[in-house]
DSSP file (Angstrom, degrees, kcal/mol; ACC not computed):
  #  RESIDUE AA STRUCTURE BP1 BP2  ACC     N-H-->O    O-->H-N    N-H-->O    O-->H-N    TCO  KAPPA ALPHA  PHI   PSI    X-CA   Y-CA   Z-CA
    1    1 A X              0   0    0      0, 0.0     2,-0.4     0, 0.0    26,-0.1   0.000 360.0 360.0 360.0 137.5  -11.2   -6.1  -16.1
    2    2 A X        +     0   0    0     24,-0.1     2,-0.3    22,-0.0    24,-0.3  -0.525 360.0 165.2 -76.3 126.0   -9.0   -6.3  -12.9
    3    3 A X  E     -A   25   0A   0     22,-1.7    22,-1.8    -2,-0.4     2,-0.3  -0.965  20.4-165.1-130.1 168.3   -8.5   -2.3  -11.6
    4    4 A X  E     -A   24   0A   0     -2,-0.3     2,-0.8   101,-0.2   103,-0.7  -0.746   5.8-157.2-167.0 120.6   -7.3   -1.4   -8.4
    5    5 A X  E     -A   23   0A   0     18,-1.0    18,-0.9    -2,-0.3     2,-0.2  -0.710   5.4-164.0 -93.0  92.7   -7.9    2.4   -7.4
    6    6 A X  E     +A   22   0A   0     -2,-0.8     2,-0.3    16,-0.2    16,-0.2  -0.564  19.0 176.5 -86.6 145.1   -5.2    3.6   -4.5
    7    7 A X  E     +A   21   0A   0     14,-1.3    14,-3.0    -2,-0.2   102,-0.1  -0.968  45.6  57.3-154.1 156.5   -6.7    7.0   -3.0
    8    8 A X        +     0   0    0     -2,-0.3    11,-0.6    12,-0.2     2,-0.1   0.651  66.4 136.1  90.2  13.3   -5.3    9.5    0.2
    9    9 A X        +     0   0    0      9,-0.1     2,-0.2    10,-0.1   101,-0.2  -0.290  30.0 100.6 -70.5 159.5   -1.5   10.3   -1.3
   10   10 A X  E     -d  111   0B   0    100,-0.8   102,-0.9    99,-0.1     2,-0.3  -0.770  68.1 -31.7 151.4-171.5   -0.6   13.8   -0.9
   11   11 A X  E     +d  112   0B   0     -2,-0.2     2,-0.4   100,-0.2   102,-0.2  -0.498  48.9 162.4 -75.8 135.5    1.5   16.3    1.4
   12   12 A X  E     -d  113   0B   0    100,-2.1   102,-3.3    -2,-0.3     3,-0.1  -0.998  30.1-126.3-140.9 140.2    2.0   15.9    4.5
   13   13 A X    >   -     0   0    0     -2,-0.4     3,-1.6   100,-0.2     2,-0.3  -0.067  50.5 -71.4 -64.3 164.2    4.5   17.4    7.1
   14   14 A X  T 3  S+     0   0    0      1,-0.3    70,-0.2    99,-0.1    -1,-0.1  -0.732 115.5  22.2-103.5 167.8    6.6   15.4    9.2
   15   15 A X  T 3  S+     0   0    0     68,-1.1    -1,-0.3    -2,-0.3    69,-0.1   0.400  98.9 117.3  54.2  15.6    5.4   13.7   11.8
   16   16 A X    <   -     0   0    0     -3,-1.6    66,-1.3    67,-0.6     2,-0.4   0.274  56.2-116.1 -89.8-148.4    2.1   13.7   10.4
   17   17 A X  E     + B   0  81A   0     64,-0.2     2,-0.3    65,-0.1    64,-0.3  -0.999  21.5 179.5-152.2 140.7   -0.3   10.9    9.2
   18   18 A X  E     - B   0  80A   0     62,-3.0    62,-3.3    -2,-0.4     2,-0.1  -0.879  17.7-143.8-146.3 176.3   -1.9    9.8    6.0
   19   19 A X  E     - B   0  79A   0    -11,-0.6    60,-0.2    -2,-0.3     2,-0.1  -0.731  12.7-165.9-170.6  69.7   -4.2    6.9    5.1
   20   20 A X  E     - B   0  78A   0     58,-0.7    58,-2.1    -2,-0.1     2,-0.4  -0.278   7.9-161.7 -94.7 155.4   -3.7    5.5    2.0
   21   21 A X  E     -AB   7  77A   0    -14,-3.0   -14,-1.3    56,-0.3     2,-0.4  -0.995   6.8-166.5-123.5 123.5   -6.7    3.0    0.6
   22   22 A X  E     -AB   6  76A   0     54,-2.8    54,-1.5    -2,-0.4     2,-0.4  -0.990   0.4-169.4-107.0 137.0   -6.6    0.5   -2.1
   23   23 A X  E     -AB   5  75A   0    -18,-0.9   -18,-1.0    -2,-0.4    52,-0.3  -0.845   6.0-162.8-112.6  89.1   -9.9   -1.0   -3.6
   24   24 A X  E     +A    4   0A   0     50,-1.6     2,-0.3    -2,-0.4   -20,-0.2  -0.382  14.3 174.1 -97.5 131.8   -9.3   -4.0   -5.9
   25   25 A X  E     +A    3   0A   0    -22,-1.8   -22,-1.7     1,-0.1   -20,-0.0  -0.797  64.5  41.9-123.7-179.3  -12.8   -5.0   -8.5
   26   26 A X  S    S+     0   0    0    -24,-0.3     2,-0.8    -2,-0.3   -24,-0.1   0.286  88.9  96.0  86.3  18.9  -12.5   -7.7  -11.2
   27   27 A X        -     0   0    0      1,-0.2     3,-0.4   -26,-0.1    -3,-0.1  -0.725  54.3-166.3-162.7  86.6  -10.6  -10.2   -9.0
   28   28 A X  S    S+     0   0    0     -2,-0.8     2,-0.7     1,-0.2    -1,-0.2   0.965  82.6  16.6 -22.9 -69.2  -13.2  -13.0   -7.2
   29   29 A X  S    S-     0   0    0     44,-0.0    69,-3.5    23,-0.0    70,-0.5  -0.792  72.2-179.9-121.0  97.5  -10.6  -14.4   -4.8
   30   30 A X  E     -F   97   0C   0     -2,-0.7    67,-0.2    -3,-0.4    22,-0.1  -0.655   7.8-167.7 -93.4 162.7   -7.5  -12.5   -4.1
   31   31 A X  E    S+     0   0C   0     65,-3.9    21,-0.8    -2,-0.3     2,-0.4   0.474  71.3  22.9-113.8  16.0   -4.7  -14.0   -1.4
   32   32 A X  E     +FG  96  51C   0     64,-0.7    64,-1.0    19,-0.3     2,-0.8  -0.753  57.0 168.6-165.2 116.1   -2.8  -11.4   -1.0
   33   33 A X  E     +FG  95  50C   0     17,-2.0    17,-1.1    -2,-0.4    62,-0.2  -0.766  23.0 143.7-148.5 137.6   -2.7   -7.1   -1.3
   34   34 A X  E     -FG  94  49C   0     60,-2.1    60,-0.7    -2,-0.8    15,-0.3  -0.122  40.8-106.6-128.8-143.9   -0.5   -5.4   -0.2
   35   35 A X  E     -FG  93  48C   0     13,-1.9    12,-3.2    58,-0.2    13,-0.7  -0.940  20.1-179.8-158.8 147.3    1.5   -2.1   -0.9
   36   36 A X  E     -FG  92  46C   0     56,-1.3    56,-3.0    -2,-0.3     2,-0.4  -0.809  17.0-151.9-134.9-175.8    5.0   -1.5   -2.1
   37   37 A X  E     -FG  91  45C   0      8,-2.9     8,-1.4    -2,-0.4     2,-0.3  -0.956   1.3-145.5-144.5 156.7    6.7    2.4   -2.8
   38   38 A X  E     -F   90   0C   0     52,-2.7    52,-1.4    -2,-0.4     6,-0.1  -0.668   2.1-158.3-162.4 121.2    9.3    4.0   -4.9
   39   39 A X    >   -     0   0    0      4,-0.4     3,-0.7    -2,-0.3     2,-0.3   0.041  40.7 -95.0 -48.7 165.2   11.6    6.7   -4.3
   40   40 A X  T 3  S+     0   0    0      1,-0.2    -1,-0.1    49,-0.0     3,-0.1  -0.858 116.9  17.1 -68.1 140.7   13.2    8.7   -7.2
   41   41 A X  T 3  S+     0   0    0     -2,-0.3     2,-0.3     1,-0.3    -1,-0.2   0.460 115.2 106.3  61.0  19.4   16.6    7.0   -7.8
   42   42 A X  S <  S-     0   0    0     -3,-0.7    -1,-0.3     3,-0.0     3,-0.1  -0.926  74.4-107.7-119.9 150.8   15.4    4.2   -6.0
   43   43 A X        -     0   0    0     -2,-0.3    -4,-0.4     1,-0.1     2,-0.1  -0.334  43.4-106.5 -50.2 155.5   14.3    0.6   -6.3
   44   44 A X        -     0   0    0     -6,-0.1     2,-0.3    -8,-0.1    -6,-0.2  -0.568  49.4-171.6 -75.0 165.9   10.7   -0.1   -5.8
   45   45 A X  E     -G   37   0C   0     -8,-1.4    -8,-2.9    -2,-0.1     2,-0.2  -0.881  27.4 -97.3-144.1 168.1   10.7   -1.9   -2.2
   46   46 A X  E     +G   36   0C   0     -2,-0.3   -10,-0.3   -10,-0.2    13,-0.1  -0.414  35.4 178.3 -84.3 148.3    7.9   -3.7   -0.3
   47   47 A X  E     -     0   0C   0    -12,-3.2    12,-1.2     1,-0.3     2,-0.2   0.832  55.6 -26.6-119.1 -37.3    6.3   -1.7    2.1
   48   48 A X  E     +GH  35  58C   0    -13,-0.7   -13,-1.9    10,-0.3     2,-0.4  -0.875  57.8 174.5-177.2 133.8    3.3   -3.8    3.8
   49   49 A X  E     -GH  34  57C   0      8,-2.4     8,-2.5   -15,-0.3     2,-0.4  -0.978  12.7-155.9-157.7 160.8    1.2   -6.5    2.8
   50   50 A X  E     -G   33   0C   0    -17,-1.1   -17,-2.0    -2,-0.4     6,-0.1  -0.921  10.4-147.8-147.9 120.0   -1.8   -9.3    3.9
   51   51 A X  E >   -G   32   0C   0     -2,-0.4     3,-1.7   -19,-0.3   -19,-0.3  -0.176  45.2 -70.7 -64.4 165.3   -2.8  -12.2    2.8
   52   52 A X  T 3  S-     0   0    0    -21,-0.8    -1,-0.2     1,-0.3     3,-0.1  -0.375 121.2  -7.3 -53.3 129.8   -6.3  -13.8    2.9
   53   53 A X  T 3  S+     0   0    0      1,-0.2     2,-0.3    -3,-0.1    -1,-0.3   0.327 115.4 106.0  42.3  25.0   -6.8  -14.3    6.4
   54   54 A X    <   -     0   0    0     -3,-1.7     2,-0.3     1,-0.0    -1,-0.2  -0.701  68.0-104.9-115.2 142.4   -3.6  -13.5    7.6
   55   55 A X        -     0   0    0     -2,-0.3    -4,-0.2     1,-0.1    14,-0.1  -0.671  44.9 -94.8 -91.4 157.8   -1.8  -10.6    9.5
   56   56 A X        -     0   0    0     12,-0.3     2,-0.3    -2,-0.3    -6,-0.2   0.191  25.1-146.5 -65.8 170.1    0.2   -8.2    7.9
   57   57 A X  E     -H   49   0C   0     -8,-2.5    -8,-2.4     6,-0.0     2,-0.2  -0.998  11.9-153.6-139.1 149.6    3.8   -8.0    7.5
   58   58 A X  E     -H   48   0C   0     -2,-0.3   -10,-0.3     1,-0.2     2,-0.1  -0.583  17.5-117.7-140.2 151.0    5.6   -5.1    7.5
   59   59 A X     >  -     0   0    0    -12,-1.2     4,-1.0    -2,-0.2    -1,-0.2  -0.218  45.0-111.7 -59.4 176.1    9.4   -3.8    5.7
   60   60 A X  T  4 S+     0   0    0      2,-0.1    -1,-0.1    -2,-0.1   -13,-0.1   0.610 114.7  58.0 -87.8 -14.0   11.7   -2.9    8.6
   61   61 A X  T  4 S+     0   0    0      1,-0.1    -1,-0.1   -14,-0.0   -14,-0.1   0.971 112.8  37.3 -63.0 -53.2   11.6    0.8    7.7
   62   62 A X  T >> S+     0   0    0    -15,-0.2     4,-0.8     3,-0.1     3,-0.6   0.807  86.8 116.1 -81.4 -39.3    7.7    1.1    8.0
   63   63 A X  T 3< S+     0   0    0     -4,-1.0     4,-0.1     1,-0.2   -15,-0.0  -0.060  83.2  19.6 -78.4 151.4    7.3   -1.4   11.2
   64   64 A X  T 34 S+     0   0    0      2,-0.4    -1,-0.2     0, 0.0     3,-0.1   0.391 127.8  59.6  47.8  27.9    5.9    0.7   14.3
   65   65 A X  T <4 S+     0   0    0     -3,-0.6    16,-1.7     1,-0.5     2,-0.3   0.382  98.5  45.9-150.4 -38.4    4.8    3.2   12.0
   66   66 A X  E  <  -C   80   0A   0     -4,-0.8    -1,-0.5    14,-0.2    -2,-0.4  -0.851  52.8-166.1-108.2 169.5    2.5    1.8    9.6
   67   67 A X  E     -C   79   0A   0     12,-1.3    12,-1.0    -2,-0.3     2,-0.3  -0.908   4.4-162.2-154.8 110.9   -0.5   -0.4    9.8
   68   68 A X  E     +C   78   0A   0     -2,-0.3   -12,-0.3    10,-0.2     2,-0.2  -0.829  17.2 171.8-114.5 152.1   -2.1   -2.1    7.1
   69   69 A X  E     -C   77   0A   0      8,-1.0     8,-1.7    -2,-0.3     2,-0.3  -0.805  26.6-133.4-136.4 172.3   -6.0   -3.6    7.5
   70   70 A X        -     0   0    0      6,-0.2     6,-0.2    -2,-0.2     3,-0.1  -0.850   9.3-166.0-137.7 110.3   -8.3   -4.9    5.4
   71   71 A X  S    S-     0   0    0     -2,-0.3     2,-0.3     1,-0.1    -1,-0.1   0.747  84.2 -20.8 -60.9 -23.9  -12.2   -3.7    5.3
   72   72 A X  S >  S-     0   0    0      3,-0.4     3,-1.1    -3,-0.1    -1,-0.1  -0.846  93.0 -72.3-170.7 178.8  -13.2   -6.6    3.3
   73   73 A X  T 3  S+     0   0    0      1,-0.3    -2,-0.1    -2,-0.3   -49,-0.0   0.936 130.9  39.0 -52.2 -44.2  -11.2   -9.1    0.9
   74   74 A X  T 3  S+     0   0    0    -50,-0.1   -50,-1.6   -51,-0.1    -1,-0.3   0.012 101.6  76.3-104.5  38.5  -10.8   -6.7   -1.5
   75   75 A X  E <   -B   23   0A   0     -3,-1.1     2,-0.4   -52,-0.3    -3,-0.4  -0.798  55.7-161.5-141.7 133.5  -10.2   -3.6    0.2
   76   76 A X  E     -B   22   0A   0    -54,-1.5   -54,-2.8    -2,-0.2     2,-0.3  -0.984   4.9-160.6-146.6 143.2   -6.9   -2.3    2.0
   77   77 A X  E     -BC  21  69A   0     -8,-1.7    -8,-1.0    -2,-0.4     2,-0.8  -0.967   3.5-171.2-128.8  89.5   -6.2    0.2    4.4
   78   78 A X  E     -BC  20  68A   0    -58,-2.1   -58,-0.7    -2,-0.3   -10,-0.2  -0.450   6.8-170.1 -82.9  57.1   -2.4    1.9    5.1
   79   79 A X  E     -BC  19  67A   0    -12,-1.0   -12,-1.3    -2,-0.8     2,-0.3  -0.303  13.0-167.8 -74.9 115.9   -2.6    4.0    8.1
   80   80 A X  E     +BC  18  66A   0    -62,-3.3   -62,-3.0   -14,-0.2     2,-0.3  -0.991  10.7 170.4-122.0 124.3    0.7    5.6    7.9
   81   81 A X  E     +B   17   0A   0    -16,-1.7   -64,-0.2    -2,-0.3     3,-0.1  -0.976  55.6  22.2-143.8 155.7    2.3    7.9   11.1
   82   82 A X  S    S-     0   0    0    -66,-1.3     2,-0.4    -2,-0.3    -1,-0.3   0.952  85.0-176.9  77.9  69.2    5.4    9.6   12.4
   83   83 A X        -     0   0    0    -70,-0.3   -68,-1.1   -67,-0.2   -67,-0.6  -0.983  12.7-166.5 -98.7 135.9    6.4    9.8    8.6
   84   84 A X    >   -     0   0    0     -2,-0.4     3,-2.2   -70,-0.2     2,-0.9  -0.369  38.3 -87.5 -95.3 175.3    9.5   11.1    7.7
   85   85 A X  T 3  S+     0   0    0      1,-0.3   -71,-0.1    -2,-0.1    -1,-0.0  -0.025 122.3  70.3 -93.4  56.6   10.8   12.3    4.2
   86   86 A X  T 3  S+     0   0    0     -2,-0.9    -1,-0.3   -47,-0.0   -47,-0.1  -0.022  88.8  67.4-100.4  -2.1   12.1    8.9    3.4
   87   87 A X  S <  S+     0   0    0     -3,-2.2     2,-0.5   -50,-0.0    -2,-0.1   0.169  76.0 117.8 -76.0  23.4    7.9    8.1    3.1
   88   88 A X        +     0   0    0     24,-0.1     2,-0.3    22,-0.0    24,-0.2  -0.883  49.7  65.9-103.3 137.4    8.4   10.3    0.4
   89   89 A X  B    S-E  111   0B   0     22,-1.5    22,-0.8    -2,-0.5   -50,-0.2  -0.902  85.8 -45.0 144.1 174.2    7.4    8.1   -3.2
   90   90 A X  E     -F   38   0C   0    -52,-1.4   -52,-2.7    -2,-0.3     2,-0.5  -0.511  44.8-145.1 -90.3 156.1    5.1    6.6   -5.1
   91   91 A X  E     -F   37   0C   0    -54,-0.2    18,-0.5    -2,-0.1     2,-0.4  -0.936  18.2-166.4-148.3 112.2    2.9    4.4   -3.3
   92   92 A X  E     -F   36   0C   0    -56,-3.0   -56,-1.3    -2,-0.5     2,-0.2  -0.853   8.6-149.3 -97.8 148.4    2.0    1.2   -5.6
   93   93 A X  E     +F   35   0C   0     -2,-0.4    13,-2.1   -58,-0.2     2,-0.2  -0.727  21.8 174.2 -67.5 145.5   -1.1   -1.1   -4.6
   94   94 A X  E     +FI  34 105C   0    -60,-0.7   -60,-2.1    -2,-0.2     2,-0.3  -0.841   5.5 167.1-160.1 121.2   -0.5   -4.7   -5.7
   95   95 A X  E     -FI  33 104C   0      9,-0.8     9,-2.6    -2,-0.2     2,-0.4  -0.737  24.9-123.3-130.6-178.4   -2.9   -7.7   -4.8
   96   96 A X  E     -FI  32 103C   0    -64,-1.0   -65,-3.9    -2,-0.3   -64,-0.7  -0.899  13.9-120.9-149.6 122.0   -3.0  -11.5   -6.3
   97   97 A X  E  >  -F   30   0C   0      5,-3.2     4,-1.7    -2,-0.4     3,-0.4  -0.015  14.8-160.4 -60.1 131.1   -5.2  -13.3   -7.7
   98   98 A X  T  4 S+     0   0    0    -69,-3.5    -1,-0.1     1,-0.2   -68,-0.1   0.915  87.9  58.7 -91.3 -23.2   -5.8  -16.4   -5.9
   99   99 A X  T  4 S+     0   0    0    -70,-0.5    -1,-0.2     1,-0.2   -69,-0.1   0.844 134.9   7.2 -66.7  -9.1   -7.6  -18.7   -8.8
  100  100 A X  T  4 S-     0   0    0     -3,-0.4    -2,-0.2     2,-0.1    -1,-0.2   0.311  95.3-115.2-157.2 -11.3   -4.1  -18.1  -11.0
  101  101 A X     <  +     0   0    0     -4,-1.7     2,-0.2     1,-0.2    -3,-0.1   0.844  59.8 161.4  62.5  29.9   -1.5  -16.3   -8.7
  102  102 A X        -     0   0    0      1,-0.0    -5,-3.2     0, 0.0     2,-0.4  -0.678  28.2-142.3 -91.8 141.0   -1.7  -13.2  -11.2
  103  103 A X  E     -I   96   0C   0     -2,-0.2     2,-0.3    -7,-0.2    -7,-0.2  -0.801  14.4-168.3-105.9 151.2   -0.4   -9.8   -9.8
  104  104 A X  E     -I   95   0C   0     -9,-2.6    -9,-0.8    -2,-0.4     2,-0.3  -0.869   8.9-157.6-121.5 175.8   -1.8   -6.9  -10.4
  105  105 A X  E     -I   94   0C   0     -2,-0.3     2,-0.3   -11,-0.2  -101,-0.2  -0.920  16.2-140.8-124.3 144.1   -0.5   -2.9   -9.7
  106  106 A X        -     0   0    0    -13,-2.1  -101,-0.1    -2,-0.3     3,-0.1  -0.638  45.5 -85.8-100.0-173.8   -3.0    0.2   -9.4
  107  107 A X        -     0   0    0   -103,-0.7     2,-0.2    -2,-0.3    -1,-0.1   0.965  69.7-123.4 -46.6 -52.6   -1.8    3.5  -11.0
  108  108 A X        -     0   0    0    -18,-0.1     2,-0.2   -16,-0.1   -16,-0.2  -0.428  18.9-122.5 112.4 160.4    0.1    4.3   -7.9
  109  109 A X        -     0   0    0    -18,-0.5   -99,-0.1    -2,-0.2  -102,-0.1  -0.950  18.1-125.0-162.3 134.7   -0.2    7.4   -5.5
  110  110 A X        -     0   0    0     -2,-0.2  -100,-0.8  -101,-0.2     2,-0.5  -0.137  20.1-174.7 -94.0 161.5    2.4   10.1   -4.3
  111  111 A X  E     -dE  10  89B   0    -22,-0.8   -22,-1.5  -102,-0.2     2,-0.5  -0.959   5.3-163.5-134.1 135.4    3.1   11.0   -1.1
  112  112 A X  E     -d   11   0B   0   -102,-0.9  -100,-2.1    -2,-0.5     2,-0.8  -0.932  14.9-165.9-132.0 142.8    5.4   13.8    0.2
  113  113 A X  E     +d   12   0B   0     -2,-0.5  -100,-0.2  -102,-0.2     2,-0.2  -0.869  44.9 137.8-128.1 109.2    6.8   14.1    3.5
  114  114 A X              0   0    0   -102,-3.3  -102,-0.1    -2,-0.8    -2,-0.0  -0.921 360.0 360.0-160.3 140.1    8.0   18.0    3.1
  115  115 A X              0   0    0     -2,-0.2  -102,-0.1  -102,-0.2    -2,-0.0   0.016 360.0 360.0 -67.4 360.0    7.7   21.0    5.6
């Protein structure tokens, strides 16, 4: 069974920093994991993602301001600073499977960018 466990949402002030983690099991070969977000009233949008041997790519909101890594294939790293309270939303993990090109989503994990 595929899971993928996002940890490190929570409050933060602005102009602070958080360090959001995703950890994908079930899923041999992924190509791709990445992270997307969603406001209330908002669509979700893409926030950061990396393919299998690839550097990341970034929305245009996030870029100089996030950083996404990867500790291993199935592992993902968001090092997020200088966030303001449009960072504020739910913070989806989403990787793909590479034998079958299936995506998956974890639970998701909030963040709020509040004084």
């Amino acid at each position: 069974q595929v899971q993928l466990v996002e940890s490190g949402g929570g409050l933060v002030q602005p102009g602070g920093s958080l360090r959001l983690s995703c950890a994908a099991s079930g899923i041999n070969f992924n190509i791709w994991m990445g992270w997307y977000r969603q406001a209330p009233g908002k669509q979700r949008e893409f926030v950061a993602g990396i393919p299998a041997g690839g550097s990341a790519n970034y929305a245009d909101a996030v870029k100089g301001r996030f950083t996404l890594s990867r500790d291993n294939p199935n592992t993902v790293h968001l090092q997020m600073t200088s966030m303001n309270p449009e960072d504020t939303a739910g913070y989806y993990c989403n990787a793909q499977r590479g034998t079958d090109f299936s995506r998956f989503w974890g639970r998701g994990t909030q963040v709020t960018v509040a004084s």
